[in-house]
One Martini backbone bead per residue (centre of mass of N, CA, C, O) as a GRO file, in nm:
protein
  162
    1UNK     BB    1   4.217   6.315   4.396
    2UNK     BB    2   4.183   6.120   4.720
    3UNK     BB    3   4.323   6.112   4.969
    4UNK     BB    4   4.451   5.959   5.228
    5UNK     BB    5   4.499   5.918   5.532
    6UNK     BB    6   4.661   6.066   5.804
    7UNK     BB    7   4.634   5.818   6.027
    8UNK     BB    8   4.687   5.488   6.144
    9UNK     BB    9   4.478   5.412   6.201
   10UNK     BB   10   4.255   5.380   5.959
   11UNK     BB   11   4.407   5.228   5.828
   12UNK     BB   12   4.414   4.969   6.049
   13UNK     BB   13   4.094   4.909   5.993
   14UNK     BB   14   4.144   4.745   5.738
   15UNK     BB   15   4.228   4.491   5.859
   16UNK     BB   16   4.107   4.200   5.745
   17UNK     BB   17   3.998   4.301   5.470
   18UNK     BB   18   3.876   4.295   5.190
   19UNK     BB   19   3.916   4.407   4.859
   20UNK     BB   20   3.589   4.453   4.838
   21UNK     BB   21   3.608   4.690   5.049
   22UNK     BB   22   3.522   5.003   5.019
   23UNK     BB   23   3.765   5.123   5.167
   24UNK     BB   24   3.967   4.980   4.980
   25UNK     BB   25   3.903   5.041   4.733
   26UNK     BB   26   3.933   5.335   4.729
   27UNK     BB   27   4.219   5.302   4.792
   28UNK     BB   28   4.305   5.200   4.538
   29UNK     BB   29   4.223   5.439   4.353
   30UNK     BB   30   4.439   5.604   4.449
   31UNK     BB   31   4.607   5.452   4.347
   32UNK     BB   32   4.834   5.443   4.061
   33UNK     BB   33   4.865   5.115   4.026
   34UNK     BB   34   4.711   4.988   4.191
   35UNK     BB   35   4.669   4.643   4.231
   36UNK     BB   36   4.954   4.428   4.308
   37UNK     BB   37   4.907   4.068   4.211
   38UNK     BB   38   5.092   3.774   4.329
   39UNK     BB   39   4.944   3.596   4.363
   40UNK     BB   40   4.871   3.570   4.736
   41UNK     BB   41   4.984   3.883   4.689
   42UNK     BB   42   4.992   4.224   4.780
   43UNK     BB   43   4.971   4.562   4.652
   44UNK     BB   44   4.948   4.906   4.774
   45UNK     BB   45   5.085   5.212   4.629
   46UNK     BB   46   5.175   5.532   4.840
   47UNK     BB   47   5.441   5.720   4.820
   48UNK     BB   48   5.371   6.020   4.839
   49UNK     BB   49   5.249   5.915   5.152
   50UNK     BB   50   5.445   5.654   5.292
   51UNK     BB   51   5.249   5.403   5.188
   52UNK     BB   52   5.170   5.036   5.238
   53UNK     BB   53   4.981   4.775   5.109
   54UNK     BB   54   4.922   4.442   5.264
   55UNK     BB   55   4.874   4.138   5.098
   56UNK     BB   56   4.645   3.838   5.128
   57UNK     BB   57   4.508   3.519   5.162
   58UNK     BB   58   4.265   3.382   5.393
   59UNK     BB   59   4.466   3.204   5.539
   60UNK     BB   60   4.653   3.426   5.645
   61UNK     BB   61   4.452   3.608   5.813
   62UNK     BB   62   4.173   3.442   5.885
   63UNK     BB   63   4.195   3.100   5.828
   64UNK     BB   64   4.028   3.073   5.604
   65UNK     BB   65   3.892   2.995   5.288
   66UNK     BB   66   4.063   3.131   4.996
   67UNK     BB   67   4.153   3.380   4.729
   68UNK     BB   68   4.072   3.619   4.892
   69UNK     BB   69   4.205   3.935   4.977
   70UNK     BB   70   4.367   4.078   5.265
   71UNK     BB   71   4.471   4.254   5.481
   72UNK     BB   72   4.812   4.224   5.604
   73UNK     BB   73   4.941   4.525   5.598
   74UNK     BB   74   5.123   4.832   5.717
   75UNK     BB   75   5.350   5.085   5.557
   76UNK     BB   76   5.559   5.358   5.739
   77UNK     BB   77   5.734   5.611   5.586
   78UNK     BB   78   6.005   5.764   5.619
   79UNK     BB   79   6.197   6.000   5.583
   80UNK     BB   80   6.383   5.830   5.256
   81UNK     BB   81   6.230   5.569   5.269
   82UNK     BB   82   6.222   5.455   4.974
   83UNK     BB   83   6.193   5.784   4.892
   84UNK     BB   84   6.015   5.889   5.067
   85UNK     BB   85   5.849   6.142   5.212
   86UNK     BB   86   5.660   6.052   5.407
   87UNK     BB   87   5.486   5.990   5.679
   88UNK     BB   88   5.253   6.266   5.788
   89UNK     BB   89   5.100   6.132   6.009
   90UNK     BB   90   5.018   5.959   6.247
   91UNK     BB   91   5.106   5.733   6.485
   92UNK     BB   92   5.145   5.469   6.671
   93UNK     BB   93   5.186   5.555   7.025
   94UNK     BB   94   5.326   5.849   6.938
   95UNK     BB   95   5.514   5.828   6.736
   96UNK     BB   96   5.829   5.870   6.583
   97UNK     BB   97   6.031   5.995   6.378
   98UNK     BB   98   6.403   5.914   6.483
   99UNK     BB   99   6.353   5.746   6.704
  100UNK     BB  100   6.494   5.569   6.989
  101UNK     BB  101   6.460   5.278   7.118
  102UNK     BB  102   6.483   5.359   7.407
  103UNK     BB  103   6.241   5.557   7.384
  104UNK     BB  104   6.024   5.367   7.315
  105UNK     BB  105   6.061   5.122   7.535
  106UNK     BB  106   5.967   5.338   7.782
  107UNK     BB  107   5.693   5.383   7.658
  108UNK     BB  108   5.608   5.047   7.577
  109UNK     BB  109   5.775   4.835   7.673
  110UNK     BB  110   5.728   4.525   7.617
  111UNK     BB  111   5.901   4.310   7.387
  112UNK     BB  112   5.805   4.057   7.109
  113UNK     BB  113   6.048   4.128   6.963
  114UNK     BB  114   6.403   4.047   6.770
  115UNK     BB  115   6.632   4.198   6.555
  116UNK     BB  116   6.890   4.256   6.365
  117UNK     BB  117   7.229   4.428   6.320
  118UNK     BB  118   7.345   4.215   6.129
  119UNK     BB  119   7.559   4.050   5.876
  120UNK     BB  120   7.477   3.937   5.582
  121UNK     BB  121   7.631   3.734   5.367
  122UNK     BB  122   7.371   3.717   5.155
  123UNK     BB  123   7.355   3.993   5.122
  124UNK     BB  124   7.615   4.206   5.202
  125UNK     BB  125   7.426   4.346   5.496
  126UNK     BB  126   7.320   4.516   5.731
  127UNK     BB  127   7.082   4.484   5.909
  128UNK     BB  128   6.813   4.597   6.024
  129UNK     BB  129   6.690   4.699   6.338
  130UNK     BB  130   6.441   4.570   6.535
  131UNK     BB  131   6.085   4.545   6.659
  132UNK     BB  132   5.829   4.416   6.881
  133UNK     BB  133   5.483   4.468   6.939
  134UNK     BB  134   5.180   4.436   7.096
  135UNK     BB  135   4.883   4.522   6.930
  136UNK     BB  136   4.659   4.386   7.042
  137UNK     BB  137   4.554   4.175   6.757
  138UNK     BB  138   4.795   4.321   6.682
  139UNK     BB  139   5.173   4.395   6.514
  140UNK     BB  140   5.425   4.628   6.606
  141UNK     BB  141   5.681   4.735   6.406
  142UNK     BB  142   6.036   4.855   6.436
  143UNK     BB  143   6.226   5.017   6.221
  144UNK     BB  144   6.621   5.094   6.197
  145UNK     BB  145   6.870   5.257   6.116
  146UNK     BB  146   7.170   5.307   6.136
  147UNK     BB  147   7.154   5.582   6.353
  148UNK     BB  148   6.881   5.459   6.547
  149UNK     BB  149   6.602   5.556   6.376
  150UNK     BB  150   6.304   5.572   6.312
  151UNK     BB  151   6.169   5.425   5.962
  152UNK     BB  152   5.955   5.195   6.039
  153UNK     BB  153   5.618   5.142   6.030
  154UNK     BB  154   5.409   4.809   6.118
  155UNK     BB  155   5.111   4.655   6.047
  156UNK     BB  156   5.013   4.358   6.169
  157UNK     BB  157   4.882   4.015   6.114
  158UNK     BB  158   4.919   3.780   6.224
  159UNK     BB  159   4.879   3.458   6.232
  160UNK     BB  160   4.692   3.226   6.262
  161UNK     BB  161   4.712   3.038   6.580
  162UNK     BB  162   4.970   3.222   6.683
   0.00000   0.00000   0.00000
């Protein structure tokens, strides 16, 4: 079986691509499960390796018409977060697993958005702090554990028109 990519560029260059498109097939061929759609969604997971990618149909991502899945997120899994042992690839922006948000901040500049740390009482659990910065057309998102080390790092594709 072959390996998939080790560092996060790679991957990020699949965003946007139909599922139809040579080096997704690729990716799905080398994931146990393969691609898996619900409606408008799919998912192709490759937890040894610490990544999941995920679809959406081209209004979502592309904001083309049509049913045909494409790249809409990549997430980079640190080491035990769901299991996983964690994405040992290069990171972007030369992140790296367990760095702490203010030197994070520090290195990356102004952040895009920002939320978790409080309390949900319908999930009945402190939601992970998390952060977004722009990555150019893309968008880096960097979720934080309890003890404030980044544990989830995911590239992900605007909504259309936002």
């Amino acid at each position: 079986m072959p390996k998939p990519a080790t560092d996060a560029e790679t991957f990020r260059c699949l965003l946007r691509r139909p599922v139809d498109d040579p080096a997704v097939q690729a990716l799905i061929r080398v994931a146990p499960e393969g691609l898996e759609r619900v409606d408008w969604t799919g998912v192709v997971r490759l937890q040894r390796h610490g990544v999941s990618v995920m679809f959406k149909t081209a209004p979502w991502v592309t904001g083309d018409e049509g049913e045909t899945l494409h790249v809409e997120a990549i997430h980079f899994y640190g080491p035990g977060h769901e299991g996983s042992p964690g994405f040992a690839g290069s990171l972007p922006a030369g992140l790296a697993f367990g760095a702490e948000e203010a030197a994070i901040r520090a290195a990356l500049g102004e952040i895009r958005n920002q939320g978790g740390g409080r309390f949900s009482r319908t999930l009945r659990r402190t939601l992970p702090r998390w952060i977004s910065f722009d990555l150019g057309p893309d968008i880096l998102h960097l979720q934080f554990n309890a003890t404030g080390g980044l544990e989830l790092v995911t590239i992900y594709v605007p909504l259309p028109g936002v």
